[in-house]
Wavefront OBJ file of the C-alpha trace (Angstrom):
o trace
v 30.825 20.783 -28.093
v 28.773 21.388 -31.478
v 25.523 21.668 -32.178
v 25.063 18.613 -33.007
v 26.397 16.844 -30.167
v 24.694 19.597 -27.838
v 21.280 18.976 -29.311
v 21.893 15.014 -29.066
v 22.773 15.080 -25.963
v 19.722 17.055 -24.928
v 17.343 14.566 -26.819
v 19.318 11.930 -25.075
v 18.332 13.205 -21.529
v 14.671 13.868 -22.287
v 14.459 10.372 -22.994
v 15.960 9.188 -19.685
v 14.094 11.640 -17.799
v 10.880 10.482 -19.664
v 11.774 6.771 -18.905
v 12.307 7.716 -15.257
v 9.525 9.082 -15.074
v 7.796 5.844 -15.858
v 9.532 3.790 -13.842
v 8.416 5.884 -10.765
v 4.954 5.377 -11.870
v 5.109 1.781 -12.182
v 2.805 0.275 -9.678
v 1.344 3.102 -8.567
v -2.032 4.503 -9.546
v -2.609 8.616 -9.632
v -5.267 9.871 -7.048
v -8.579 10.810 -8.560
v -12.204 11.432 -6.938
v -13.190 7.741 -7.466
v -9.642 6.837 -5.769
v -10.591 3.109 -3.140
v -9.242 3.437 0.090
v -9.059 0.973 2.310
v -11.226 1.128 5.482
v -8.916 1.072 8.594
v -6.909 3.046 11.326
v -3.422 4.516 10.271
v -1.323 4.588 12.941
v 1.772 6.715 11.042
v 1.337 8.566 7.864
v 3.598 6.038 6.070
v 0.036 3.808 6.569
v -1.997 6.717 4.808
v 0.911 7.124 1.879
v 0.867 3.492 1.156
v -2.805 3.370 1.465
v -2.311 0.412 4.185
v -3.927 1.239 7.318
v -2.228 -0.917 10.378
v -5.534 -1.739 11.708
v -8.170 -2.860 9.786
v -10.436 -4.514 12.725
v -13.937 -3.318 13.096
v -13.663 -0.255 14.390
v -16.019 3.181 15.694
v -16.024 6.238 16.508
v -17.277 7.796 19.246
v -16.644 11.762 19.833
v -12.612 12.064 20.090
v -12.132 8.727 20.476
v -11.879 5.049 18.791
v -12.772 1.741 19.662
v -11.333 -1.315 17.833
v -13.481 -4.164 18.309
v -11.231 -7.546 19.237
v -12.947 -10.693 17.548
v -10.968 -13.444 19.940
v -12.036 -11.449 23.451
v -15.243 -10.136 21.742
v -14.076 -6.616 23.623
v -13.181 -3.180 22.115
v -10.033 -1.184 22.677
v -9.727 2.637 23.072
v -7.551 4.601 21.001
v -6.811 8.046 21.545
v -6.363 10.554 19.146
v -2.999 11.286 20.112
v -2.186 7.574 19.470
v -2.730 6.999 15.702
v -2.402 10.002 12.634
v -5.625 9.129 11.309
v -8.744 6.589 9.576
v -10.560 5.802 6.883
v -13.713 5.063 6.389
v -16.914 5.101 3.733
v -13.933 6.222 1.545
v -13.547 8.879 3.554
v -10.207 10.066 4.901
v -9.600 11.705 9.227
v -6.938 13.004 10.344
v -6.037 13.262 13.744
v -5.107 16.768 15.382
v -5.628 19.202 17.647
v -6.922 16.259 20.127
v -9.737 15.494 17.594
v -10.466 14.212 14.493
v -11.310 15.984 11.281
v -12.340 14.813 8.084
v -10.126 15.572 5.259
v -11.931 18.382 2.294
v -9.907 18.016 -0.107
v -7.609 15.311 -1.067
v -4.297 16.105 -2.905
v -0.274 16.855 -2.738
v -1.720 19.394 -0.495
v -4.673 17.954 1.233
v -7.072 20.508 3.353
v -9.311 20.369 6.501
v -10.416 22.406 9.034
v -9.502 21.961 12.569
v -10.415 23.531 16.094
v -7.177 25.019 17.409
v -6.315 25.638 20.448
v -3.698 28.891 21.302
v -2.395 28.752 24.957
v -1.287 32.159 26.117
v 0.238 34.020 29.304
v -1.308 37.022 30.819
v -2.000 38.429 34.120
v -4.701 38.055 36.527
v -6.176 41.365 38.489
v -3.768 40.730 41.165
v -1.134 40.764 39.081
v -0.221 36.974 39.108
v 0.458 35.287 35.943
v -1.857 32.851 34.712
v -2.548 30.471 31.288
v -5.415 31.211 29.053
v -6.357 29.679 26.190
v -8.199 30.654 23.027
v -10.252 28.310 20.318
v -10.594 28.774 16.666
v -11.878 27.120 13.549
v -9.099 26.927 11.604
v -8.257 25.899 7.756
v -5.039 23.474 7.519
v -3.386 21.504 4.860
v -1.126 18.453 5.438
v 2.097 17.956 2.592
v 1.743 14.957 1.481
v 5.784 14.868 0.673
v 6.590 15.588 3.769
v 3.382 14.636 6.483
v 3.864 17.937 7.920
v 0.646 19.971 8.759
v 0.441 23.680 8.168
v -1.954 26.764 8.237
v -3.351 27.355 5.656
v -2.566 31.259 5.074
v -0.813 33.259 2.686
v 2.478 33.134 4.001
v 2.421 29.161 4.072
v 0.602 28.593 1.177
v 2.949 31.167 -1.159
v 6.091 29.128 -0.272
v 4.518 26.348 -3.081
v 2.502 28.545 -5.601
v 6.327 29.582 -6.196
v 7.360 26.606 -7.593
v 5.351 27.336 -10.829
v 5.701 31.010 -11.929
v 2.565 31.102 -13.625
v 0.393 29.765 -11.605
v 1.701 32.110 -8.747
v 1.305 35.094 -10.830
v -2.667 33.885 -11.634
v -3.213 33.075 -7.783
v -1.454 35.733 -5.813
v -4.169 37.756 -5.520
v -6.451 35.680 -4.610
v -5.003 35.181 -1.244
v -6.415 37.852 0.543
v -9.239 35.813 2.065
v -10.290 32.162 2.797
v -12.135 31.372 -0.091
v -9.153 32.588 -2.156
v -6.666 30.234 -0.382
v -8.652 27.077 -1.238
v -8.897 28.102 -4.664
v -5.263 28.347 -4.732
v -4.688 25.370 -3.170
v -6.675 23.093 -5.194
v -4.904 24.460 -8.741
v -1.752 23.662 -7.321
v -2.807 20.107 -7.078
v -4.163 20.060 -10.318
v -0.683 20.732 -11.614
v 0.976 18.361 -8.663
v -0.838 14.796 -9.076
v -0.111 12.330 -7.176
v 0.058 8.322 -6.645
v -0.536 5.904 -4.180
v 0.644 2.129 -4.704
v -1.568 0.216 -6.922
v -4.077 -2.509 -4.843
l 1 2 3 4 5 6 7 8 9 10 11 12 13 14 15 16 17 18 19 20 21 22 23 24 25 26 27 28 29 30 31 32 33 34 35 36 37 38 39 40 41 42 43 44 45 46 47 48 49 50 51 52 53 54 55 56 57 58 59 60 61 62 63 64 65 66 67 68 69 70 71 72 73 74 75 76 77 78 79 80 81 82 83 84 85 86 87 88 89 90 91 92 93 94 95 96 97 98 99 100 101 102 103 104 105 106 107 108 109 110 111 112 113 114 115 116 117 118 119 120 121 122 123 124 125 126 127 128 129 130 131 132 133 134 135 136 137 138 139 140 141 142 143 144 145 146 147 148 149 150 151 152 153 154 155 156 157 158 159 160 161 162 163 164 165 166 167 168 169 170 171 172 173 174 175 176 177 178 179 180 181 182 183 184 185 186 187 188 189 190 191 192 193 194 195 196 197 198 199 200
């Protein structure tokens, strides 16, 4: 292949890609800080990625738990944490873990909150008997918003996607020796990641 047809070619797929590109944005609308959602319960984090909670009664919290208010028996239902991934409310987004729920910080391809966590462990009583113990701690977390899944936020976790971009990973790596340092991190990543949600 010449030059020519090498360099045509390469124009040739810049232009697809671009018009891809498009196409994938078409009806969707890029998160930003005035972003609407709508008020309502997700019950699976397809709801929260489509911005199209499954419930959208009246609803309140109260502690770990939710009550949906049913307008034909004028009664309200209990939901349990464990039941639904998450709300939204005041344009503000929850997400259910760790038996609770816990308000979302900051909103993005990697979206972070803080959690209590609970670590069960084995260890032995004076008698020599094993028992369970358990240990809580505040923890920082981020949920992928490709993928739903929720991580710690730490070093180790957080490295695995400042790698995607070599330069940004060589301005952030050492800032992750601490927590403030992490969040940092995090939210430049999602300055370089946007994303969308479908357009109202």
């Amino acid at each position: 292949m010449n030059k020519h047809n090498l360099a045509t070619g390469i124009i040739f797929f810049l232009m697809i890609s671009s018009l891809f590109g498009q196409a994938m944005e078409e009806g969707m609308t890029r998160f930003t800080d005035d972003f609407h959602f709508l008020e309502g319960i997700y019950l699976q984090f397809s709801d929260f990625k489509m911005n199209n909670p499954s419930i959208q009664d009246k609803f309140e919290r109260e502690e770990s738990s939710i009550y949906v208010y049913n307008d034909s028996t004028n009664k309200r239902q209990i939901l349990n944490p464990d039941s639904v991934w998450g709300y939204s409310i005041e344009n503000k987004v929850y997400i259910s873990a760790e038996g609770s729920f816990w308000k979302v910080i900051n909103i993005g391809q990697l979206s972070q909150f803080t959690a209590i966590v609970i670590t069960r462990f084995q260890t032995v009583d004076t008698f020599g008997f094993p028992i369970e113990r358990y240990s809580k701690t505040l923890s920082h977390l981020f949920l992928d918003f490709s993928t739903g899944e929720v991580k710690r936020l730490n070093k180790e976790n957080l490295s695995e996607y400042l790698n995607q971009n070599a330069i940004l990973n060589s301005k952030m790596k050492k800032r992750l020796k601490n927590e403030t340092g992490l969040i940092l991190a995090l939210k430049a990543y999602n300055e370089l990641n946007p994303f969308y949600f479908p357009t109202p």
